[in-house]
N, C-alpha and C positions, 0 to 999 in steps of 0.2 A: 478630478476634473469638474468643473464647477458648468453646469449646464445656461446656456443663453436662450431665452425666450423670448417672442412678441409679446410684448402687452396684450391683456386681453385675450390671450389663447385659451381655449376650451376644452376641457375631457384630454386633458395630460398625463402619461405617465412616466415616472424618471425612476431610476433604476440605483439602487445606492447598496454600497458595499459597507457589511457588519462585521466588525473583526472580534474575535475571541479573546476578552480581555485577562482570561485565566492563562494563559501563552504568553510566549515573547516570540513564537515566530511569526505574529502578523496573518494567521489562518483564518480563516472567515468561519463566525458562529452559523451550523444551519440550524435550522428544527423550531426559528421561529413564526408562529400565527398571529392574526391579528388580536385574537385576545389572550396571548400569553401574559404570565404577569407581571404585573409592574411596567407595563410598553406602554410606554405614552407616544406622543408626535405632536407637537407645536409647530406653528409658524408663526411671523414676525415681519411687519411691512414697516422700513423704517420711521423713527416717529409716532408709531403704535403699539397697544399693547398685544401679549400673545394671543391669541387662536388657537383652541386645541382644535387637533383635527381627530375627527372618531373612527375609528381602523375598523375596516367589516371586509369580510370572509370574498377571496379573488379567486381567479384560476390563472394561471402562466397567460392564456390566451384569451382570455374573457373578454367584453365590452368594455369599456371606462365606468366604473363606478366610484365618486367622490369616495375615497378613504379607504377603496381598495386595498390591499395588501396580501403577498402571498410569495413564496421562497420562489427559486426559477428551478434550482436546479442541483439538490441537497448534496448530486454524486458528485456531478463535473462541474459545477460553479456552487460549493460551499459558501454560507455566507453573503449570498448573491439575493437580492428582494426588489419584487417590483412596487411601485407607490403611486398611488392616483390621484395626486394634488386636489384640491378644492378649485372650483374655477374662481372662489374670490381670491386665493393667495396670489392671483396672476393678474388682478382687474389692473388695468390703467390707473394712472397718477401716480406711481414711484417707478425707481430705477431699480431697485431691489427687493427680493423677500429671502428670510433666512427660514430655513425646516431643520428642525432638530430632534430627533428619534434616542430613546435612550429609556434605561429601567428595567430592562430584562437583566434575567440573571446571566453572568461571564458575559454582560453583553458591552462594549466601547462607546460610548455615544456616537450618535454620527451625527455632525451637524455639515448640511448645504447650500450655500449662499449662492443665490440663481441669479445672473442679471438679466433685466428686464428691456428689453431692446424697441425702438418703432420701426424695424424691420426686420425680416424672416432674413438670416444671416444664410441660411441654407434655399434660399430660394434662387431659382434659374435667374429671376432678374430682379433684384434687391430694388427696392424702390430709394435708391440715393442717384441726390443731384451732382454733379462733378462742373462745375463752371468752368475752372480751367486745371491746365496740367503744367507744375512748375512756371505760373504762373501766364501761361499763354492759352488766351482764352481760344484762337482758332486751335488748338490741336485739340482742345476737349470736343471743340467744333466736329475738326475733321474724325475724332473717334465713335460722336453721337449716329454720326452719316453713316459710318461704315457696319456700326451695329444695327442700323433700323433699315439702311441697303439705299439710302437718298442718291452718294453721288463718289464717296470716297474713294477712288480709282486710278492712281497714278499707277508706274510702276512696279513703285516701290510698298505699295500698302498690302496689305495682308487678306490672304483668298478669303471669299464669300464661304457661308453657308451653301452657298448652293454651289459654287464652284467647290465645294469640299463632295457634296452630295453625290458629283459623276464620277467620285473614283469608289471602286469597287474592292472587295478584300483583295479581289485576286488580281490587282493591276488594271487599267482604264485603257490598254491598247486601241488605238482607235481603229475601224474598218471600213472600208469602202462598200456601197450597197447600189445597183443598178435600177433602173425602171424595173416592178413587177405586173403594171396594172394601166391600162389608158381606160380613159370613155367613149372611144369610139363606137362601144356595143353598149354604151349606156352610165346615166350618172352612176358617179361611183363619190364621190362626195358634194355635198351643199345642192343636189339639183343642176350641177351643172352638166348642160348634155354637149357634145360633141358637135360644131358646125364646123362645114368642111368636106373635105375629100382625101384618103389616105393613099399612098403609094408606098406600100409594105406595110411591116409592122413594129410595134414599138422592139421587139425585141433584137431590132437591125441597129437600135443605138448603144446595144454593149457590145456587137460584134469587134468593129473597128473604124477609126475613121473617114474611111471609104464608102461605107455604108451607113444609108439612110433611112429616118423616117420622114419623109413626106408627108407635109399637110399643103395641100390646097386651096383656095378660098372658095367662097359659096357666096357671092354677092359683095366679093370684095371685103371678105369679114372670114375669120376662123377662130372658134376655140376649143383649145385641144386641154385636158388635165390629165398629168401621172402619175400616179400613185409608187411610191418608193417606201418599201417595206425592211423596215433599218432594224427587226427583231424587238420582242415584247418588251425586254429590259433593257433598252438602247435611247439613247438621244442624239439628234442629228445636229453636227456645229458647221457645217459647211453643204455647200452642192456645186459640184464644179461640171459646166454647159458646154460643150462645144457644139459651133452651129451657127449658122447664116441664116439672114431674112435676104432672098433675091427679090427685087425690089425698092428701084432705088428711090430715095425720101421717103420711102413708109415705114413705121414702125409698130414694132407691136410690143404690149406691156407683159411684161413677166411679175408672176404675183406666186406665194406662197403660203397655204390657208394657214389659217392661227386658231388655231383649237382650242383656244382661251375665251378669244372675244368672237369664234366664229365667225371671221370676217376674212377677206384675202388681202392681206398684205403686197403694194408693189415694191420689188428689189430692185429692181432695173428696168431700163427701157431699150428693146431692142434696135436697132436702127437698119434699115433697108440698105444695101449695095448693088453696085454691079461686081459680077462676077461669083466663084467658089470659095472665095478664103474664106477659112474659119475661125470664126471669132471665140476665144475659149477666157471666158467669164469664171471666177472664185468666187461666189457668192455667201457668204457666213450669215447663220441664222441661226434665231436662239432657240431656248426649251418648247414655249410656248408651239414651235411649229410642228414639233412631234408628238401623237397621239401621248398620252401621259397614261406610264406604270399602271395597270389593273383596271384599263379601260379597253372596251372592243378596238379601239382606234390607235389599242400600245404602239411607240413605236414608227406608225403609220406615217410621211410627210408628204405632202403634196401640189406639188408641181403643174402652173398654169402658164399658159402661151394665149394672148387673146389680143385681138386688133379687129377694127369694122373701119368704113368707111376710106379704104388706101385703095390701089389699085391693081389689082389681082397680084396679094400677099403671096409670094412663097415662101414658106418653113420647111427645112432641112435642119432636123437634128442629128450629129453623128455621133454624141455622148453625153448622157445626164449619168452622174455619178453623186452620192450622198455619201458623207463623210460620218461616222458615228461612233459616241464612244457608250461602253456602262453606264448605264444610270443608277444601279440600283449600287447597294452599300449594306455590307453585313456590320459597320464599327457601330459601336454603343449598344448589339446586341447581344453582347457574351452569352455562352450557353445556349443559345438562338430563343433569347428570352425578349419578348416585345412587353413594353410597360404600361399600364394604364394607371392614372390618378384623376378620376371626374372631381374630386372636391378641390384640390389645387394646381391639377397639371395643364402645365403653359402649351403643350401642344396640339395647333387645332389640326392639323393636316396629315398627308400621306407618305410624304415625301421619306425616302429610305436615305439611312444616312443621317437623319435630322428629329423625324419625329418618331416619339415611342421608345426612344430610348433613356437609359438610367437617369441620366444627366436629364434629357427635354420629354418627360413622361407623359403620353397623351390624355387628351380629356374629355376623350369619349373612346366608348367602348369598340363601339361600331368601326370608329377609325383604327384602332389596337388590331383589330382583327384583319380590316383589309391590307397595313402594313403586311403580317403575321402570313399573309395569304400570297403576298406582294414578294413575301423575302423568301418562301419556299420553305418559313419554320411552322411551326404549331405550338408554340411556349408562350402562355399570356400570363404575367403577372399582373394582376389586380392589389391597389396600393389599402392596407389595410384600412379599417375607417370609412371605404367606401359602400355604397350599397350600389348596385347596378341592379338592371333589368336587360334579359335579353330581348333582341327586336330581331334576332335572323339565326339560322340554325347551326350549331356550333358542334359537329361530327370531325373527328380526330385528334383534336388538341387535349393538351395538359394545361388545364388551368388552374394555377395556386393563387389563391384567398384567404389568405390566411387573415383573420379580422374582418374581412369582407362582407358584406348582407349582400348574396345573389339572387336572384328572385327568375326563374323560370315561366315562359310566356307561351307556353306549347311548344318550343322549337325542338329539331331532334338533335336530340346529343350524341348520336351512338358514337362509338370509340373513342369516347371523352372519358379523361382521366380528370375531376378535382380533387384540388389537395387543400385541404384547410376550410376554413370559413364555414357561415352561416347559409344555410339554402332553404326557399321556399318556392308558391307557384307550381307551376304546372311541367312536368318536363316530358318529352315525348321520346321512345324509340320506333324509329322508324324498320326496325329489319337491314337494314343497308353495311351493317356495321356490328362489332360485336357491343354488349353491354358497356352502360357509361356506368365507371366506377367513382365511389365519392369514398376517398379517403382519411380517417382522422379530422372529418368535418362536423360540425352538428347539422343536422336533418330536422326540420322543423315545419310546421301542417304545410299540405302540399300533396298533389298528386302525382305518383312517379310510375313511370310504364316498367317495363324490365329494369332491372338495376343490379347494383351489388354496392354493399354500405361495409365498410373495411374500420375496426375501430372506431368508430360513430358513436354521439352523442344521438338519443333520438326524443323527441318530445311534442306533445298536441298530436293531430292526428291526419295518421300517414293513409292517404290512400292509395288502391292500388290501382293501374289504371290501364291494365291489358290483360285480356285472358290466354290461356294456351303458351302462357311463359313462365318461366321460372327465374324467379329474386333470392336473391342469396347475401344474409346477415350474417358477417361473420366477425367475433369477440367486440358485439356492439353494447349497448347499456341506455336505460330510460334514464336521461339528462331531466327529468321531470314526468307527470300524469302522463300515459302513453296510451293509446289507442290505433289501432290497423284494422281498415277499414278493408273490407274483401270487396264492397262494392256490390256485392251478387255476382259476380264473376266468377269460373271456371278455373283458377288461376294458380301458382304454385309459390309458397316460400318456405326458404329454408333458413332455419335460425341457429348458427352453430356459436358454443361455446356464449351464451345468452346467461345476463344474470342482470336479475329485479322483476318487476312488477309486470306486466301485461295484459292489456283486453284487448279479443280479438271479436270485430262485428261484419256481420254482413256476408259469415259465410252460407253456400248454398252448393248444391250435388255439383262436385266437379271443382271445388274448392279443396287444395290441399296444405296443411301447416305441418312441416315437421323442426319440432324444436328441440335442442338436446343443451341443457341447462348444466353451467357450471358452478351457481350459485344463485341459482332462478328464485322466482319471489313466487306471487299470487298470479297463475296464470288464468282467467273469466274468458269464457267461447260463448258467441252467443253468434245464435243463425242455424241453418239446418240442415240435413244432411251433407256435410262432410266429412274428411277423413282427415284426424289429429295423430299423429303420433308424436307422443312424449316422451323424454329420457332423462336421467340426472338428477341431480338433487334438486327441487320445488318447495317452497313452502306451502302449497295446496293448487287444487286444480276447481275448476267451480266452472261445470259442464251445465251450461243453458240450452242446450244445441238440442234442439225440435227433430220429428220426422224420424229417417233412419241414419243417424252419422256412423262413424266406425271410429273410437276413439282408444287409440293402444296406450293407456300411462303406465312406463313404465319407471316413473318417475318417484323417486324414496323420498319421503318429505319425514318428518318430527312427528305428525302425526300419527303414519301410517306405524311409524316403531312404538311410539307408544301404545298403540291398537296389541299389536303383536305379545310385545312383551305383558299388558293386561291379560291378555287372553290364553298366555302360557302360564301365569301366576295361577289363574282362576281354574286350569287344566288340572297342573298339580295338584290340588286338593292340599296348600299348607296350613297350619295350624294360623286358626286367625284370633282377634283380639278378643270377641265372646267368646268363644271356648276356651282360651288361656283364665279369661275374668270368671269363672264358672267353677276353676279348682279353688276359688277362696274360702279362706274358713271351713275349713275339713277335720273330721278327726283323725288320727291315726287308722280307726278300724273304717270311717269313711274312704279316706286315702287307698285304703289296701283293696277297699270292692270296688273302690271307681277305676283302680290299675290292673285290676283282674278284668273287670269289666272291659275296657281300654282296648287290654291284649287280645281279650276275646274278641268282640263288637269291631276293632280300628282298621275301616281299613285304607293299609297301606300302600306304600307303591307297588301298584302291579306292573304286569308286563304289558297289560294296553294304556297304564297312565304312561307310559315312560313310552312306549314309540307312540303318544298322540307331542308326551314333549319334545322328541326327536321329529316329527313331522315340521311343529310350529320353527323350531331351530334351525330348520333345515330351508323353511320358507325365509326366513331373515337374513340367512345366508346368502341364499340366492341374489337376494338386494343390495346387500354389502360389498359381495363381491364384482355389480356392477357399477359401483360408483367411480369416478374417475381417478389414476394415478397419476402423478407426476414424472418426473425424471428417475429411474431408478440408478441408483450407487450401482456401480460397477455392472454395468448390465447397457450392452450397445444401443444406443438409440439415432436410427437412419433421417435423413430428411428433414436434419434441423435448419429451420428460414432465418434468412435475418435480412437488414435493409442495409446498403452504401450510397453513400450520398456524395456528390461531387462537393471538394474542398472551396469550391471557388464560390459557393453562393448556400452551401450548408443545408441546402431541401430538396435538390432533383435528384434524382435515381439516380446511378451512376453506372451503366450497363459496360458490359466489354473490359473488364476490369480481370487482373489474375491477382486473385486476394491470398493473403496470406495469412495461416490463424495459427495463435497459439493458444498456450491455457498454464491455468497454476489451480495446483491443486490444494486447497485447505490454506492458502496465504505463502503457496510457496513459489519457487521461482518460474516464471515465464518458460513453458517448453511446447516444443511442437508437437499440430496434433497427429495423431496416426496417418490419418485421411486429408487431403485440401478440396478447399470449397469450389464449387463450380455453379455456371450460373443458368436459373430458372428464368429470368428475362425481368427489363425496366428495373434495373438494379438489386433485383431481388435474387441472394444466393443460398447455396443448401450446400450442406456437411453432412457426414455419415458419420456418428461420433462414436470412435471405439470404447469400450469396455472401458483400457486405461486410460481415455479420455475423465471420464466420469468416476474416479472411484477415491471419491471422496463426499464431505458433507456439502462441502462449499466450493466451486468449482468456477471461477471466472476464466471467460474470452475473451482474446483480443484478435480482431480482424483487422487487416489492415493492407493500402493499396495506394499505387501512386496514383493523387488527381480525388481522390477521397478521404473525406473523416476515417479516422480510427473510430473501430465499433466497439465497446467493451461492455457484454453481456453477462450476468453472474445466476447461475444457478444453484437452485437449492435443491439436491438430489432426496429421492425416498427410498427408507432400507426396503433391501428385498424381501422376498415372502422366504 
């Protein structure tokens, strides 16, 4: 499939498939980098000569770097690479550019011819003019109307946006809503107070039409407001009156407030009678009259009665009824996923049903969230490429960024889940909530109160920015120079399954670091009196730490065995290279007094050389045997995790699930496992793997579940002791 482009698009990437030219079945080459050999990559504008373009080292998820390149996905998409065009192969002034990749060994060339377009094909609203439609200029007319909302309205023409907005997933039944509220004991909307005299109370106008509320005049004047409370996620299309003005030639105006323009609208004009009959008015009114979704006034509509200057007005109302349907709209939120995109997304509003979703992705943040707040979800995607800033506190949601630059403002996050992207700034937990966790993200300088970093990149320097709490790193890795800052703080972190480099500053009494290294690097403490404990294998520790700390390593490094083993050589007393260079050039009757001498004078292993070298063997052991194991062959192992993901959008957890696992042992056939998986919570499940589960070298899973990706895990088992 041949990709279309705007002119002029910046920081692209396109994605192109490598086939294995040593086959005929068409299987995609993996395993290649950008500087394999013989890989070229040219492009071509037509009319021009080529462009090499120069391939440098990617990640599946990284930034846009010109000439990028890197495999996606060697298991489950063989053959599959992503490509980070140049932003001149895309510049304006042609219709085309060709890319053509090729040189590697068994590798097929691949060449891409991209058309270059002056419109975003995939944009909400393409910038093309349409004059007319089979050649009749008013129906282009009447379709311009109907899209921008001017006046398109017969019949027969096709519902609005917003007429699509008031129906609800679950049906838009519409309900009848009574007076809740008058002003008689005081404004209740706009300042308007109560003139007047009452006989009973408003709540005599839902009884029946026998019964009345009575206003009186006060100077030949009354005005009376109702307040009709239609439910938070409702909009009012109707109010139906019953009721007389006794009074005959006077009238009084009927208004109802617009919470748009803040003004009162009049519907009708009541007119004066003689006599009781009741006049019973349909009055339809639009959106604007009901308090609007996620405002104090949701909802709210309000109902005014006003006349001055007649001749003692009387009002008898014996029913005010409001008509209202759903306003709110879960469609376009699959997964109860709300969208944002600030660098291209066309939607500036709040409106459910319309904006933030896949199709109309909002373009601001802020707005994303009061939708999200609005629809009773918690699921924000953020459109990659974008950076945001927060500006209000974001406690319970799952927010995926994948590509995204977040940048934290203080706000509290507690029981915020992200998934993906780039983080910086200031992030706050308030206690309200448990820990916000950052998953498979990169972590970059920035201060963060409690936390927990799950698979994380981390790089620059993290501070820590609460004390009397505990942070927990688990299988994370320095994406670059790394430094953590204690702050001088009190505070706790836990670094489990850690490997690379590390400096730790700024600790002081009450500071605690426990790290347990699976292929740790250079771990530098610098600050004083705290308490470090170390485990696992390190390439050194380089203890700065002032005062009284308490620092446990019991961390095996390359070092510390070399030390050992030196020092068990040097115990033995073996014959070294002077004393071997010392029998040269002997005589026989030499020979014979230096071996007499030898046996007399040598001495050999005794019984305290040999248990000072069973002491030191004995201390090395101790080390060895606490370094870390893997899966052992044939030997149960309980509480294996793993991730399911819902099929319909390939990154959320997918909780509530009855997953199903099998396994193949050594490349053999799919069989089930002893035990079924059960679940830990936010899609995350666990296995108890029997014996026969594992008793082989090479042991592949497959998990699997309706509404979810298939998970297929392979293990590499280690023999037993």
């Amino acid at each position: 499939m041949n990709p279309a482009l705007v002119k002029g698009s910046t920081s692209v990437s396109v994605y192109v498939f490598v086939k294995d030219s040593s086959v005929t079945t068409g299987v995609g080459l993996p395993g290649l980098v950008f500087n394999s050999g013989s890989l070229t990559c040219y492009y071509v504008r037509p009319l021009s000569v080529a462009v090499a373009v120069t391939l440098i080292t990617q990640t599946v998820t990284g930034a846009y770097a010109s000439g990028g390149f890197v495999e996606v996905d060697a298991t489950n998409m063989p053959g599959l690479y992503r490509l980070d065009l140049p932003d001149a192969a895309l510049a304006s002034g042609v219709d085309t550019v060709t890319v053509l990749l090729q040189g590697a060994t068994n590798m097929t060339p691949v060449e891409e011819q991209i058309q270059l377009t002056t419109f975003d094909l995939n944009a909400t609203a393409p910038d093309v003019n349409v004059l007319s439609l089979s050649g009749d200029a008013a129906a282009a007319d009447n379709l311009e109307a109907m899209y921008d909302g001017t006046g398109y309205a017969d019949g027969f023409a096709p519902a609005t946006q917003d007429q699509i907005g008031t129906l609800s997933s679950g049906g838009s039944s519409a309900l009848n809503f009574p007076v809740s509220a008058d002003n008689t004991a005081g404004a209740i909307i706009d300042g308007v107070v109560f003139v007047g005299t009452q006989v009973g109370t408003f709540a005599n106008i839902e009884a029946n039409l026998t019964t009345f509320h009575q206003i009186n005049d006060v100077g030949n004047a009354f005005d009376i407001v109702y307040r009709i409370a239609c439910g938070a996620t409702r909009t009012a299309t109707a109010i139906q009156i019953d009721n007389y003005l006794n009074s005959n030639n006077d009238v009084s105006d009927i208004l109802v407030f617009d919470h748009v323009g803040l003004v009162w609208d009049t519907v009708l004009e009541l007119t004066g009678q003689v006599g009781a009959g009741i006049n019973e008015n349909a009055i339809p009114i639009f959106e604007k009259h009901t308090g609007a979704v996620g405002t104090p006034e949701a909802g709210n509509v309000y109902l005014r009665f006003e006349t001055s200057g007649q001749t003692a007005p009387i009002l008898f109302n014996a029913r005010i009824v409001a008509t209202a349907v759903a306003a709110t709209s879960t469609m376009g939120y699959e997964g109860g996923l709300v969208y944002v995109d600030e660098s291209n997304g066309l939607s500036s509003g709040i409106s459910q049903g319309i904006d933030g979703t896949f199709a109309n992705q909002s373009d601001d943040f802020d707005n994303g969230q009061t939708i999200a707040d609005n629809l009773g979800t918690a699921n924000i995607v953020v459109h990659p490429g974008n950076t945001i800033t927060l500006t209000a506190a974001l406690m319970g949601y799952v927010l995926i960024g994948k590509q995204a630059v977040i940048t934290g403002g203080g706000q509290s996050v507690d029981s915020t889940r992200f998934e993906g992207g780039v983080y910086n700034g200031i992030w706050d937990y308030s206690g309200s909530g448990s820990q916000p966790v950052w998953s498979e993200a990169n972590m970059t300088t920035g201060t963060y109160d409690r936390h927990v970093f799950l698979g994380c990149g981390v790089v620059g320097t993290i501070t820590l920015g609460q004390a009397g709490v505990i942070s927990v790193w688990g299988t994370c890795f320095p994406a670059g120079p790394l430094v953590v800052d204690f702050n001088g703080l009190a505070t706790t972190l836990k670094l489990e399954s850690w490997s690379g480099n590390i400096t730790i500053n700024g600790m002081v009494s009450g500071s605690t670091l426990d790290i347990h290294c699976s292929s740790g690097g250079l771990i530098t403490l610098n600050g004083a009196d705290a308490t470090v404990n170390i485990s696992g294998p390190v390439e050194a520790v380089v203890n700065n730490l002032t005062g009284s700390p308490t620092v446990t390593n019991n961390g095996l490094s390359l070092a510390s065995i070399n030390t050992e083993v030196d020092t068990a050589i040097s115990d033995a007393a073996l014959a070294t290279a002077a004393s071997i260079a010392a029998l040269n050039d002997l005589s026989a009757a030499q020979v014979n007094t230096e071996v007499d001498t030898a046996i007399t004078d040598a001495t050999l292993a005794t019984a305290a050389n040999l248990a000072t070298v069973d002491t030191v063997v004995d201390a090395i052991k101790v080390k060895t045997d606490t370094l870390p194991v893997g899966i052992i062959k044939n030997q149960a192992f309980n509480n294996f995790e793993f991730l399911m993901v819902l099929s319909s959008d390939h990154v959320t957890g997918a909780p509530g699930l009855t997953v199903s696992a099998t396994r193949s042992l050594d490349g053999g056939v799919f069989g089930a496992t002893a035990n079924a998986p059960t679940e830990v919570s936010s899609g995350v499940y666990k296995i108890d793997l029997a014996a026969s589960d594992l008793n082989a070298d090479s042991v592949t899973f497959l998990f699997t579940a309706a509404t979810a990706d298939g998970r297929f895990i392979t293990v590499i088992t280690q023999p037993g002791t």
